[in-house]
LODRENGU-303126 format. One record per atom (N, C-alpha, C, CB): x, y, z; residue in one letter. Coordinates in steps of 0.001 Angstrom, whole numbers, padded with zeros to 6 digits, always signed. Atoms other than C-alpha are relative to their C-alpha. Glycine has a CB too. Layout:
<nodes>
XYZa...
</nodes>
This chain:
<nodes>
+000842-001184+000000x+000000+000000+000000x+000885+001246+000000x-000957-000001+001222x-001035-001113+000279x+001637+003304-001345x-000711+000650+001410x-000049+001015-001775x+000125-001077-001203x+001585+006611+001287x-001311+000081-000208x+000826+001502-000020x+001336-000284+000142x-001597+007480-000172x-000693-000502+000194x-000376+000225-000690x+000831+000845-000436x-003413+005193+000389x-000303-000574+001041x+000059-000597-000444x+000101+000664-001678x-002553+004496+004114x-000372+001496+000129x+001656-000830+001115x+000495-001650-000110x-003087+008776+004091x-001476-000725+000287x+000194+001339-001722x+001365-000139+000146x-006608+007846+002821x-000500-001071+000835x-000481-000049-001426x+000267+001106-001212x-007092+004957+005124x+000290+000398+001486x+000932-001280-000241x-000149-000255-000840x-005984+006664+007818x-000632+001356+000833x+000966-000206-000187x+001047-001238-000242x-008092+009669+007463x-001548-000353-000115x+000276+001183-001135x+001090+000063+000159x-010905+007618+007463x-001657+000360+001348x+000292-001240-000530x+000817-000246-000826x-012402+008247+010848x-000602+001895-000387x+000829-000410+001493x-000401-001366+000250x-011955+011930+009890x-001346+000219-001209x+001884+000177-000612x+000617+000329+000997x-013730+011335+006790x-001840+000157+000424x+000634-001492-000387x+001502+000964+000220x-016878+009677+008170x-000958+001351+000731x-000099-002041+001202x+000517-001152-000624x-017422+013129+010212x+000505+001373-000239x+000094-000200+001236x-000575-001314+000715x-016030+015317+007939x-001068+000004-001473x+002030-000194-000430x+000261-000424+001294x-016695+014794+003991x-001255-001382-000526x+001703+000123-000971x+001487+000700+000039x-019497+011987+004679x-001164+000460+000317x-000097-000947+000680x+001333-000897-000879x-021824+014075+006639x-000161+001465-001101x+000656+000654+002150x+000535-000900+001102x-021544+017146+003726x-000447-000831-000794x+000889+000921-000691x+000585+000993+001048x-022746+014241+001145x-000968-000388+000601x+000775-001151-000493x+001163+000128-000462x-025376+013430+003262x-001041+001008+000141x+000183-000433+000948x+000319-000934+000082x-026137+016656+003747x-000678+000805-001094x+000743+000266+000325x+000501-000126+001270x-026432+017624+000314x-001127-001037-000540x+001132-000043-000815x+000857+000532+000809x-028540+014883-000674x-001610+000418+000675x+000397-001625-000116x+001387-000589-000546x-031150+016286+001773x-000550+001578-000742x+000266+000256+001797x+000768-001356+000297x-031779+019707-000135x+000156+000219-001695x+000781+001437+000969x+000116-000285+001463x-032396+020855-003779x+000540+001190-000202x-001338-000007-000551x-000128-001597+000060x-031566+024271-003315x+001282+000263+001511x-002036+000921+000322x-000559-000515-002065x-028808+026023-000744x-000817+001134+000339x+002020+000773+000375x+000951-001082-000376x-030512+027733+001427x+000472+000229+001674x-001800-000539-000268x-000662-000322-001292x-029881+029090+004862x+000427-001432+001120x-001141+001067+000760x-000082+001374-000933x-030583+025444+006565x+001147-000133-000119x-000741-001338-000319x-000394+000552+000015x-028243+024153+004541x+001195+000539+000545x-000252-000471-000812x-001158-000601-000478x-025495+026308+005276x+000191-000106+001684x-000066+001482-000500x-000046+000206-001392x-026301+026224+008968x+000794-001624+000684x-001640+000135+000370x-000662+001617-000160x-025864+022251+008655x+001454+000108-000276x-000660-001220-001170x-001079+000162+000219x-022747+023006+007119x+000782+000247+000704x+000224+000317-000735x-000762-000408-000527x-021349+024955+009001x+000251-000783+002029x-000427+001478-000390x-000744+000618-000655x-021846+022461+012029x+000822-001217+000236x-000401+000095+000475x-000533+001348+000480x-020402+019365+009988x+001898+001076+000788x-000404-000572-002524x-001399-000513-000154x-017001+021863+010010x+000615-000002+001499x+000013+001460-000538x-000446+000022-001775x-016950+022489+013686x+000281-001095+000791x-001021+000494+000860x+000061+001772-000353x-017876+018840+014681x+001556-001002-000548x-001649-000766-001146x-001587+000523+000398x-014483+017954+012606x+000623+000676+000428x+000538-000122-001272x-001753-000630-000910x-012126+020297+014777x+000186+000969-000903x+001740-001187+000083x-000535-001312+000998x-011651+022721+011792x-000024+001630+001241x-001582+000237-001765x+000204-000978-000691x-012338+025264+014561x-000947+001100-000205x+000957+000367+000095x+001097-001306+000635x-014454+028546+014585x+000231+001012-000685x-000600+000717+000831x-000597-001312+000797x-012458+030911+013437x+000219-000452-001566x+001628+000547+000719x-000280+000824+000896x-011162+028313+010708x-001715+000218-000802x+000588-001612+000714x+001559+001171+000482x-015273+027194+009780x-000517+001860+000157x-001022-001959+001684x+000330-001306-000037x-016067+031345+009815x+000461+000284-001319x+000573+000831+001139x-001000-000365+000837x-013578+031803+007236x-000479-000857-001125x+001485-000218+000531x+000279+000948+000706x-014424+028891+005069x-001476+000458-000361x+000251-001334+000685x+001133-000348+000243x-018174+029935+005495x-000269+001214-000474x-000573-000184+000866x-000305-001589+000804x-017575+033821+004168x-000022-000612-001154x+001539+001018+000256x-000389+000278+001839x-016117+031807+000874x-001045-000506-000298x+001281-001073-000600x+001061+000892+001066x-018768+029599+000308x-001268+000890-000202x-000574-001651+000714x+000806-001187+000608x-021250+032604+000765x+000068+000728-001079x-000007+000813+000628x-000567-000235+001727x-019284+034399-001921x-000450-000915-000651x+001576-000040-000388x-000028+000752+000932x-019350+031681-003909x-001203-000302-000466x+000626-000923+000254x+001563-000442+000368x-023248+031270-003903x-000329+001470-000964x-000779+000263+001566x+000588-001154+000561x-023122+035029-004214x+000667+000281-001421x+000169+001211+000994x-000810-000225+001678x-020574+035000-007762x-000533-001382-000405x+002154+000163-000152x+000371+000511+000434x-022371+031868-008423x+000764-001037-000463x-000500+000565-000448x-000525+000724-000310x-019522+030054-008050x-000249-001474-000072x+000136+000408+000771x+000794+001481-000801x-021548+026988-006143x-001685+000644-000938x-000048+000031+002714x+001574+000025+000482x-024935+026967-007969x-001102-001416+000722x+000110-000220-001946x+001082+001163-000437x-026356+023564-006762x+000757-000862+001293x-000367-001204-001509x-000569+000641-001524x-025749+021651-002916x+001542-000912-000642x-001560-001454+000940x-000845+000913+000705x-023702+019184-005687x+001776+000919+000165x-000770-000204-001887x-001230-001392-000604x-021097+022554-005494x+000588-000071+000621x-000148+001067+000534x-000668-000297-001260x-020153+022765-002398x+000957-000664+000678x-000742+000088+000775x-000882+000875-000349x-018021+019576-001859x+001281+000248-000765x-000532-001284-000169x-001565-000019+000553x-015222+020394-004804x+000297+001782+000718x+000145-000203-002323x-000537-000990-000460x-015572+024088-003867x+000825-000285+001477x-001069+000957+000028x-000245-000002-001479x-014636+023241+000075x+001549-000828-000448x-001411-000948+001203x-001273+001185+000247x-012144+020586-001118x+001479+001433-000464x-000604-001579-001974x-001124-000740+000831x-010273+023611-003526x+000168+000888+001251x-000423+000841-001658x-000286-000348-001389x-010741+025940-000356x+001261-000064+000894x-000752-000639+000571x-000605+000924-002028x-009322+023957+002500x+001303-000286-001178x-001334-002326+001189x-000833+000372+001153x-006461+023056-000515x+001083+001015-000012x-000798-000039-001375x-000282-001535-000119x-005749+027072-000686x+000890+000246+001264x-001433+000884+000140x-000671-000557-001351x-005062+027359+003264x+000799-000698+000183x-000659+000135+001201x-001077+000882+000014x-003136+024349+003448x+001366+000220-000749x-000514-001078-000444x-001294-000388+001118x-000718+025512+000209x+000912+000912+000606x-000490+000779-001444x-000578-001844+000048x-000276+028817+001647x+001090-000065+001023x-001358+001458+000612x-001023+000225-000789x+003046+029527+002640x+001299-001045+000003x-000603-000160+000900x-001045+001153+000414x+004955+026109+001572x+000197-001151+001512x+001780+000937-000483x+000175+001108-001420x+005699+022899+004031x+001401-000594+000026x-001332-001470-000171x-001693+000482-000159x+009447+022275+003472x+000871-000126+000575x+000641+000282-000340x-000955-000525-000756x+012019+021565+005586x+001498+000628-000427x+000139-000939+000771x-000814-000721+000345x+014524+023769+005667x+001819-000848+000275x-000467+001365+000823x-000992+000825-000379x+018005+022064+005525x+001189+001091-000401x-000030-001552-000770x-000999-000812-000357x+021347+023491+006042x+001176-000120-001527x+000629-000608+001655x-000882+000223+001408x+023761+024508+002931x+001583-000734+000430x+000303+001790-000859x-001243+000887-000289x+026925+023091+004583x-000219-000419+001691x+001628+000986-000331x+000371+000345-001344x+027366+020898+007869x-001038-000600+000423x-000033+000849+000612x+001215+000946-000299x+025015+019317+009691x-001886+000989-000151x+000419-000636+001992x+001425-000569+000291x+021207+020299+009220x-000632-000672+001577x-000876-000729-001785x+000195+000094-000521x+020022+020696+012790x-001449+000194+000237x+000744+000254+000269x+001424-000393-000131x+016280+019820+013944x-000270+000056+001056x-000900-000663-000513x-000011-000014-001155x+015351+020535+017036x-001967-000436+000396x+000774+001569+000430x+001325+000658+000246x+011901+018479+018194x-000523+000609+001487x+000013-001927-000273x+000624-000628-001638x+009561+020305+021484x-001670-001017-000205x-000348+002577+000060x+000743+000737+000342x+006484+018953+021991x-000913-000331+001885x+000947-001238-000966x+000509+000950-001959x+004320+017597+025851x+000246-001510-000086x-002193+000022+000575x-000230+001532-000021x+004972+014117+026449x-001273-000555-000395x+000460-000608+001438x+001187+000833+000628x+002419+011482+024930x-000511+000646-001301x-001266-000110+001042x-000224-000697+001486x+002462+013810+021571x+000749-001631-000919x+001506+001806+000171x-000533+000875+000999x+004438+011003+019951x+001752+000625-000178x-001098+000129-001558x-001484-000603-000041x+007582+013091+020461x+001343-001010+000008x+000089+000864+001365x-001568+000994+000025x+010666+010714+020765x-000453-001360-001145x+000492-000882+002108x+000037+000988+000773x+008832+008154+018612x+000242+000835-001574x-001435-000869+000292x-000468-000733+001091x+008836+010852+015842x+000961+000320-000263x-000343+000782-000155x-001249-000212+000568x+012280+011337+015974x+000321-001066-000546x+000955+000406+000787x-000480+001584+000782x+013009+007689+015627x-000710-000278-001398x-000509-001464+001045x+000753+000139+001355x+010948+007775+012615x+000714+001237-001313x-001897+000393+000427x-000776-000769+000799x+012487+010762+011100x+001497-000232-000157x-000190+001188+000406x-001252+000172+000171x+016010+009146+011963x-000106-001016-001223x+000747-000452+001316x+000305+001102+001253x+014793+006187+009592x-000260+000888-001358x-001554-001054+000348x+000220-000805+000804x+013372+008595+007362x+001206+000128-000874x-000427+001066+000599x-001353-000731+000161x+016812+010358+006779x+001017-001135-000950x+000729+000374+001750x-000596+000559+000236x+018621+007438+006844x-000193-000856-001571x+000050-000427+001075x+000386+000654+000949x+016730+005360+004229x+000386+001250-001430x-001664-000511+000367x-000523-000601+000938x+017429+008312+002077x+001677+000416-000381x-000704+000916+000134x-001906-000330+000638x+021480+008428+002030x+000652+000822+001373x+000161+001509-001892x-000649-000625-000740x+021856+010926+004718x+000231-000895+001693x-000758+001379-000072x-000296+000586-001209x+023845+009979+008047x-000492+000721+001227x+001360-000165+000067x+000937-000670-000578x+021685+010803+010864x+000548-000329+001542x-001542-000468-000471x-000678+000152-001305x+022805+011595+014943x-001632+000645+000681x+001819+001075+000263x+001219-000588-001290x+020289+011746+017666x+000216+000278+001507x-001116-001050+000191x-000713-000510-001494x+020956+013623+020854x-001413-000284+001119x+000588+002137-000058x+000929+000345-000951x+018803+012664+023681x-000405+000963+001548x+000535-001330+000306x-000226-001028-001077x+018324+015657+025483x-001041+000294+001146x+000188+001229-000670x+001077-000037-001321x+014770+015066+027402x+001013-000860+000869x-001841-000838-000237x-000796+000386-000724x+017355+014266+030189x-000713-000654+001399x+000876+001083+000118x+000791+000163-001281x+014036+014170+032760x-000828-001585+000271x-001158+001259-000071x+000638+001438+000299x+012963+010556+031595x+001320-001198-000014x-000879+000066-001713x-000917+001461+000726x+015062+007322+031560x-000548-000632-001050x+000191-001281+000961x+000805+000962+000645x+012477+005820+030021x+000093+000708-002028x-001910+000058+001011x-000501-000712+001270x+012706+008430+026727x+001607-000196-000031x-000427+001689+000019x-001526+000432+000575x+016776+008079+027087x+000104-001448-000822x+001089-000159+001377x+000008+001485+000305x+016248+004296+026611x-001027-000376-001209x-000429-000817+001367x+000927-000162+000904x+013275+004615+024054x+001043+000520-001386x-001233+001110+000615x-001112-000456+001313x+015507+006661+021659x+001050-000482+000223x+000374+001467-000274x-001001+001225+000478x+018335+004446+021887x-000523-000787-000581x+000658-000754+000875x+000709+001624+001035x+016296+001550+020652x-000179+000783-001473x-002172-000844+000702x-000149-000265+001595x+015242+003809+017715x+001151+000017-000932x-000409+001129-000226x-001652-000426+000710x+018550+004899+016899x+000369-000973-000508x+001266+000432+000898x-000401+001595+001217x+019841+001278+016526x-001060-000267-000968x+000091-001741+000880x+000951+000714+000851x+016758+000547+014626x+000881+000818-001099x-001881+000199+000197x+000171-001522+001488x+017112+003692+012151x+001756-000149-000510x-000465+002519+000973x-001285-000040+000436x+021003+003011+012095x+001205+001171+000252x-000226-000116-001231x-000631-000930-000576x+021877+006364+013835x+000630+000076+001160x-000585+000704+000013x-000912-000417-000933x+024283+007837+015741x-000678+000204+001230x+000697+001148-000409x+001111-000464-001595x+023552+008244+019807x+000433+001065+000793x-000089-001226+001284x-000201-000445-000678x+024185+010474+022022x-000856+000783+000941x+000642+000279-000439x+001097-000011-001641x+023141+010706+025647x+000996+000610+001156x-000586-002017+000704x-000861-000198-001526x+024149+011753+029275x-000843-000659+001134x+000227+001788+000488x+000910+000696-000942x+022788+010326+032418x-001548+000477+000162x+000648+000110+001328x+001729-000753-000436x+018973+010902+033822x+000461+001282+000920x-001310-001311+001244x-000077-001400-001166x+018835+014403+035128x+001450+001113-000370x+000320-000808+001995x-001208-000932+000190x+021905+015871+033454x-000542+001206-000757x+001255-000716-000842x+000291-001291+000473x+021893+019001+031953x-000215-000076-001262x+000921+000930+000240x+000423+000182+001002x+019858+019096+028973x+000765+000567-001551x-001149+000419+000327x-000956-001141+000269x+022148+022122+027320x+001271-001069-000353x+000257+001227+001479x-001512+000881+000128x+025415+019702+027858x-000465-001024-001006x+000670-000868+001612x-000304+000917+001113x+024092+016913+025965x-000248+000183-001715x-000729-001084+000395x+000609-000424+001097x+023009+019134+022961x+001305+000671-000189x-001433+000779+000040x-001553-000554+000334x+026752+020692+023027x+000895-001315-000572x+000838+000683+001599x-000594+001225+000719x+028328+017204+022536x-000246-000180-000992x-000164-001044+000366x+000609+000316+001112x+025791+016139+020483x+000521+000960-001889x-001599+000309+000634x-000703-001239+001680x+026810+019463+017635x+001391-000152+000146x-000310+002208+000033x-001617-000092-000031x+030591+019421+018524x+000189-001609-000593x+000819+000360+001864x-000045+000974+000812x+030190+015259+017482x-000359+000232-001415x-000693-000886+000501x+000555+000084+001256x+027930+015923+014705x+000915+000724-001269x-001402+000641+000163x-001220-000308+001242x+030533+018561+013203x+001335-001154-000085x+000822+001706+000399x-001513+000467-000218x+033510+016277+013491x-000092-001009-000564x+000626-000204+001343x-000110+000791+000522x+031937+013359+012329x-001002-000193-001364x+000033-000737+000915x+000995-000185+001536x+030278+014954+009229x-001488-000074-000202x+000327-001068-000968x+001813+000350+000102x+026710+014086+010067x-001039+000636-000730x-000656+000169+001221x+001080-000751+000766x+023852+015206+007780x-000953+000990+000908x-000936-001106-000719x+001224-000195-000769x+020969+015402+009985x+000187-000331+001503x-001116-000867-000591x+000038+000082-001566x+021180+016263+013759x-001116-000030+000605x+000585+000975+000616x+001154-000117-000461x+017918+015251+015502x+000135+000542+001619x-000693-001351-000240x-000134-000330-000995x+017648+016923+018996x-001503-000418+000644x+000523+001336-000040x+001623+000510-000848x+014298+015231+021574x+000552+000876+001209x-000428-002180+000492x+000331-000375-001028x+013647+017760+023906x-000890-000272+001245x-000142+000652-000335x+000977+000786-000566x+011710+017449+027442x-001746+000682-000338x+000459-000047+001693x+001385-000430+000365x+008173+017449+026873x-000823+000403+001660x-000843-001488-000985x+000661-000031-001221x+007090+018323+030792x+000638+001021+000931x-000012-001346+000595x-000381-001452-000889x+008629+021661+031592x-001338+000592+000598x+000739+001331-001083x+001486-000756-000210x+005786+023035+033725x-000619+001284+000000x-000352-000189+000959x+000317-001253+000167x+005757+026558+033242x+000622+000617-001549x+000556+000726+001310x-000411-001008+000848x+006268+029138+030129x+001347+000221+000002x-000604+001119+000256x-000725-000789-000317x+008863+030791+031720x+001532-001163-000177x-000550+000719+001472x-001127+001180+000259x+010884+027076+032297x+000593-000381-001288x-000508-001221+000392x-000061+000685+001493x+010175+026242+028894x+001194+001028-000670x-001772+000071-000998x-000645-000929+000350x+011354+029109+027729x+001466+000161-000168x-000368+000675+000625x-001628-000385-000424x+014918+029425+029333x+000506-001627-000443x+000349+000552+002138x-000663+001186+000676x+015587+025672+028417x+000306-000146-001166x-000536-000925+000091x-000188+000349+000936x+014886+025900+025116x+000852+001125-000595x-001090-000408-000505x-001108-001102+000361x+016986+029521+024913x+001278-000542+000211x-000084+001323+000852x-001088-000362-000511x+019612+028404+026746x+000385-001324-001156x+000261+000074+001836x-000541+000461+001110x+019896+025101+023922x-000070+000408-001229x-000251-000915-000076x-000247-000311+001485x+019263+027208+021077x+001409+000939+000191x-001469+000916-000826x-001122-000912-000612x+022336+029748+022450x+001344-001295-000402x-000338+000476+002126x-000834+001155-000055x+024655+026370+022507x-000022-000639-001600x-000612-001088+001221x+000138+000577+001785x+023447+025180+018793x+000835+001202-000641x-001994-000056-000851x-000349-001378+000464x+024251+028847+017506x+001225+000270+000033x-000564+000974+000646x-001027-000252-000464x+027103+029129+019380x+000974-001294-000991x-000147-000014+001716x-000771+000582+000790x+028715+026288+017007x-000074-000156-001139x+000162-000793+000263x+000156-000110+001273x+026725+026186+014207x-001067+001270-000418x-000426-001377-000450x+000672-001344+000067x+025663+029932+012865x-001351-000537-000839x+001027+001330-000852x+000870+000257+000519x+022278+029919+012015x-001170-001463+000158x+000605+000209-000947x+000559+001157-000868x+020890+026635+013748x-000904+000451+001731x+001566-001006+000314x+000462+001010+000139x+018864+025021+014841x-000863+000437-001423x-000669-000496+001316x+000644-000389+000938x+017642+024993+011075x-001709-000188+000463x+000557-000785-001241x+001134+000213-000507x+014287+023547+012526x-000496+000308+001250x-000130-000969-000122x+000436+000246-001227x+012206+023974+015413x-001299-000844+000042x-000142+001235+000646x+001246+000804+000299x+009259+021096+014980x-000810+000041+001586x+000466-001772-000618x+000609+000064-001343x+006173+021203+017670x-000573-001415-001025x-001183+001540+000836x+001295+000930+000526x+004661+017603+017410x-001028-000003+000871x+000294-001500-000213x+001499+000121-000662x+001341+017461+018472x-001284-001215-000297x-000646+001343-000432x+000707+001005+000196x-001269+014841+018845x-001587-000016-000259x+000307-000638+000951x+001581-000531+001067x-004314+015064+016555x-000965-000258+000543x-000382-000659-001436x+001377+000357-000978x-006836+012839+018855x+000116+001178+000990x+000033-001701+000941x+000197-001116-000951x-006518+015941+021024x-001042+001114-000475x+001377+000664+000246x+000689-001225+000318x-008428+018331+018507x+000521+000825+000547x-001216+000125+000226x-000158-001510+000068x-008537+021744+019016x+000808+000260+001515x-001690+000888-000170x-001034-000097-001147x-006160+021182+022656x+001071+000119-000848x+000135-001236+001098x-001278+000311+000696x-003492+020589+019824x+000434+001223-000958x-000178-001375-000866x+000022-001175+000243x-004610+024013+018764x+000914+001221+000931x-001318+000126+000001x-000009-000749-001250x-004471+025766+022317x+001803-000844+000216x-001679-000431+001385x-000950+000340-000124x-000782+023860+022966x+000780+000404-000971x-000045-001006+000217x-000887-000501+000842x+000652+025338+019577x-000120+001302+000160x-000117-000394-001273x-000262-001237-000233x-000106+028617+020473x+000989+000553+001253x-001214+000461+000083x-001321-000337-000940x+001509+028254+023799x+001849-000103-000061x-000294-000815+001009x-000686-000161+000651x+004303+027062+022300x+001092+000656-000374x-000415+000001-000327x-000599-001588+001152x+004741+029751+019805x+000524+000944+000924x-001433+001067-000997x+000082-000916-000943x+004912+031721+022333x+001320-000107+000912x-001305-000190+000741x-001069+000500-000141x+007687+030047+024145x+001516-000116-000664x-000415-000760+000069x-001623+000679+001019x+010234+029121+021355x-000655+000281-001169x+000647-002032+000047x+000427-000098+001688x+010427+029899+017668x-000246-001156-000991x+001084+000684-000725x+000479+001402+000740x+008303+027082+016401x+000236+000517-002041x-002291-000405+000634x-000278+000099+001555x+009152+026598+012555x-001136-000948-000770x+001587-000697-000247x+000799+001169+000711x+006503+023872+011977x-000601-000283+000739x+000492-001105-000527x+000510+001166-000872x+004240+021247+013269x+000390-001702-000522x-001720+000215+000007x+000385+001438+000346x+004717+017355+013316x-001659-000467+000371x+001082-000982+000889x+001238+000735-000499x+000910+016144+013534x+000047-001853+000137x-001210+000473-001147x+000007+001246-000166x+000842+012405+014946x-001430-000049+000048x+000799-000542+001106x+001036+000357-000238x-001981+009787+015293x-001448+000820-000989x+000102+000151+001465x+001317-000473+000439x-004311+011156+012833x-000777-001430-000758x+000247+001423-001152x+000709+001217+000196x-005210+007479+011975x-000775-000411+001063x+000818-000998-000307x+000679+000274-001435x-006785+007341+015572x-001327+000799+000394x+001063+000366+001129x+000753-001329-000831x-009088+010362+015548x-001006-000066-000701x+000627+001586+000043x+000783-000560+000807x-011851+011684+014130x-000102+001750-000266x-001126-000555+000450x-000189-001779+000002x-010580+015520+014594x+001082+000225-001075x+000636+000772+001678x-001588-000298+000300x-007913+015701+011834x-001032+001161-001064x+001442-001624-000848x+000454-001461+000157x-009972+018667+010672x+001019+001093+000670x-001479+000156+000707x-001137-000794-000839x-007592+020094+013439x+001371+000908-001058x+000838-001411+001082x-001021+000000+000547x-004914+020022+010693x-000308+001770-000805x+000182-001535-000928x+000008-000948+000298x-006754+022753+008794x-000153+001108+001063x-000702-000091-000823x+000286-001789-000734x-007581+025295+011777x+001329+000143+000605x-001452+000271+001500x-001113-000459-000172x-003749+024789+012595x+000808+000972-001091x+000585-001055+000274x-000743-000761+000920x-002613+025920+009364x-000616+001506+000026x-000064-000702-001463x+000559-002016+000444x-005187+028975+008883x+000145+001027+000896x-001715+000336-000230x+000354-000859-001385x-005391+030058+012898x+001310+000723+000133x-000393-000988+001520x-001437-000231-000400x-001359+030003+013153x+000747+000754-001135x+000742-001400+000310x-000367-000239+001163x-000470+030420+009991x+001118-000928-000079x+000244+001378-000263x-001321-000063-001011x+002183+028026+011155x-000014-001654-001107x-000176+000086+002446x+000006+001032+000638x+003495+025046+008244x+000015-001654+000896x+001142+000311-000861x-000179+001376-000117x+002566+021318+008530x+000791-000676-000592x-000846-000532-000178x-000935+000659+000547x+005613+019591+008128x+000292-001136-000629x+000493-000011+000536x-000139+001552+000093x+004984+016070+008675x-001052-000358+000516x+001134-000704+000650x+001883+000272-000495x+001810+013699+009464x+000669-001464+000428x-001785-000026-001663x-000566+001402-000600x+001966+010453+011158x-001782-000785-000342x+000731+000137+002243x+001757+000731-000337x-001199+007996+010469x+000102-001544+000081x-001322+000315-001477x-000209+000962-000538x-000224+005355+011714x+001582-001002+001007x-000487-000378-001004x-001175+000371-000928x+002480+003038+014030x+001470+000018-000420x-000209-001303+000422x-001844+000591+001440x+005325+002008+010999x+000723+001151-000121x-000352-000479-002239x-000963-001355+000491x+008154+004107+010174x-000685+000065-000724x+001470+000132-000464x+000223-000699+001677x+006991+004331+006758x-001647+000816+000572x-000266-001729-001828x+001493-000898+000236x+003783+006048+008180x-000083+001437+000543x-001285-000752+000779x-000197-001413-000078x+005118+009164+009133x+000971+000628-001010x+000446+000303+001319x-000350-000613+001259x+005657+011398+005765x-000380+001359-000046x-000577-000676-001103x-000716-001896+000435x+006559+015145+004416x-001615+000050-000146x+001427+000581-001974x+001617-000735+000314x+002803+016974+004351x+000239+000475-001279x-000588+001408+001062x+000132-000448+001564x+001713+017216+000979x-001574+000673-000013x+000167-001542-001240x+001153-000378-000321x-001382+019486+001073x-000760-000592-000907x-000154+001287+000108x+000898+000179+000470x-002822+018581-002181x-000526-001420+000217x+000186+000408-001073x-000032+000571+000052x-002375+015050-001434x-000678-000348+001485x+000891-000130-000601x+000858+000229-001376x-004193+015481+002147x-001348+000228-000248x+000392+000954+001210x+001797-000547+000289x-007355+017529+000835x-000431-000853-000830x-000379+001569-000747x+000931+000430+001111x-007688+015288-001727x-000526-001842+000831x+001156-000039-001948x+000092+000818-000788x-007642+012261+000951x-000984+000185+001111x+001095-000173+000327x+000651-000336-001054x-009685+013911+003195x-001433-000179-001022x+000497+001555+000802x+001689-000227+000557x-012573+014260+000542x+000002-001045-000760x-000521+001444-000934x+000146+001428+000801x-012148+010599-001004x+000243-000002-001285x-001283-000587+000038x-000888+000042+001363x-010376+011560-003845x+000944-000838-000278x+000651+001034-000214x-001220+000880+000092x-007695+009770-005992x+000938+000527-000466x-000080-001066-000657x-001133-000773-000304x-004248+010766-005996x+000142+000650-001790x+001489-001120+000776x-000045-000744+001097x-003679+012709-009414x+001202-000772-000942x+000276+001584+000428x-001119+001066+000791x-002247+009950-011980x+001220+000723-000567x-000710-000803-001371x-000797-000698+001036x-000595+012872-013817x+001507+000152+001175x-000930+001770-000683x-000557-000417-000748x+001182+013690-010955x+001372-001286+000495x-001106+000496+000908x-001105+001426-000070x+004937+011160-010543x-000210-000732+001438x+001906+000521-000091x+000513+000808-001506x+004255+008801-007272x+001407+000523+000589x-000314-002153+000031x-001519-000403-000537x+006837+009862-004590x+000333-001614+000883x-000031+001779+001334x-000670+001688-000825x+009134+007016-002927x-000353-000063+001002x+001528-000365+000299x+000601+000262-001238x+007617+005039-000355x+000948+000558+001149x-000276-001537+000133x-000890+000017-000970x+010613+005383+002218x+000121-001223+000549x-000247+000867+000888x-000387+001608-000994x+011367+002887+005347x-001265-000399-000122x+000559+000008+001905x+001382+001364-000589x+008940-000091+005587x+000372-000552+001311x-000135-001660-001114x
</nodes>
């Protein structure tokens, strides 16, 4: 089964209370008319798209009635699809990688996000593609995450580096770049802790290891990824804003959207934040966490098929 197709299999809970309930919807009316829009607009909410998100979306499709756009209920499913397509595009989803030296990512995130399993997945990632990949283990507040990302590492074939439980999170992210230059490494993954309990903590931890990245390699940490966990809905909203707020988030990883029925979430992150989806996880396998392709999500989300014209991209790790 290519990506797409575990995408579209994995967005199916999503689906059944997203772009099943407008098809049902539509077949109840001949005409749009205020009902229907009312219905519509609480299919959007009911999927996590949010209010501000499902406000925004509902302005266009008014337009679109009003330029005639949408003429019949039949309308309203490719219009929403091209839409939601629009907010997702906007802006680009690329990671940014480094022109010489190592290409440093730095991963934040609350614990039970999927955080340390997403690195191990992005070390496979990496690896399966050519580049040599080092993972620093810097949530220092867990044994259980030190020992978790070791196992990935051997899996994925990457480099390790650790310090005891409770060491200074800062020190093992200095090794970690002073190894990574020395022994050429592509891709430096950094797992931060996910259970700083205040702003203010967060804050100075993640200054005082971006200060230490900087300090060896100018212009690093090329990344700053928040992963977040999609069965949360719109909490996964309210946690990227805090965040932001905290540290200079560069992205999101979204996990678990094969588990949910909120991956609506995905769009009121992109439109609310403005803030790129990097990567998606929909399911357990390495190979099931992959680069966000918007057209290749909206068109999964609304039971579309992937665009033949378009070249298939390489599976990755199995």
């Amino acid at each position: 089964m290519g990506f797409f197709d575990r995408l579209k299999k994995g967005l199916t809970r999503t689906r059944e209370t997203f772009t099943a309930k407008i098809e049902k919807a539509i077949l109840g009316y001949a005409d749009i008319d205020e009902d229907l829009l009312d219905e519509l607009e609480e299919i959007l909410i009911m999927a996590d798209v949010g209010v501000t998100t499902t406000e925004k979306l509902m302005a266009d499709v008014r337009q679109g009635v009003k330029r005639k756009e949408i003429k019949t209920p039949d309308d309203l499913k490719p219009f929403l699809e091209r839409k939601i397509t629009e907010i997702l595009k906007a802006g680009g989803a690329g990671v940014r990688m480094a022109a010489n030296g190592p290409t440093v990512i730095l991963m934040v995130g609350v614990n039970g996000a999927g955080k340390t399993t997403t690195v191990g997945k992005l070390a496979a990632f990496y690896n399966y593609y050519g580049k040599s990949v080092m993972v620093a283990a810097a949530d220092t507040f867990r044994a259980a995450a030190i020992e978790q990302l070791e196992v990935w590492a051997e899996r994925s074939k990457a480099e390790f580096i650790r310090h005891e439980e409770g060491s200074d999170p800062a020190a093992v992210v200095y090794d970690a770049v002073k190894a990574a230059k020395a022994r050429n490494i592509d891709i430096l993954l950094v797992d931060t802790a996910g259970r700083l309990q205040t702003k203010s903590n967060l804050m100075a931890e993640l200054e005082k290891i971006n200060r230490v990245i900087q300090r060896e390699i100018p212009g690093a940490p090329h990344e700053t990824l928040l992963v977040l966990d999609a069965t949360t809905g719109q909490n996964a909203v309210s946690q990227a804003k805090l965040f932001t707020q905290a540290a200079p988030v560069t992205g999101v990883v979204l996990t678990k959207l094969d588990g949910t029925a909120k991956g609506g979430v995905v769009i009121g992150l992109k439109a609310e934040l403005n803030m790129p989806i990097k990567w998606i996880g929909v399911g357990e396998s390495v190979a099931d966490l992959r680069p966000f392709v918007a057209e290749d999500f909206a068109k999964a989300l609304f039971g579309g098929a992937k665009d033949e014209a378009a070249s298939e991209s390489e599976e990755g790790p199995v």
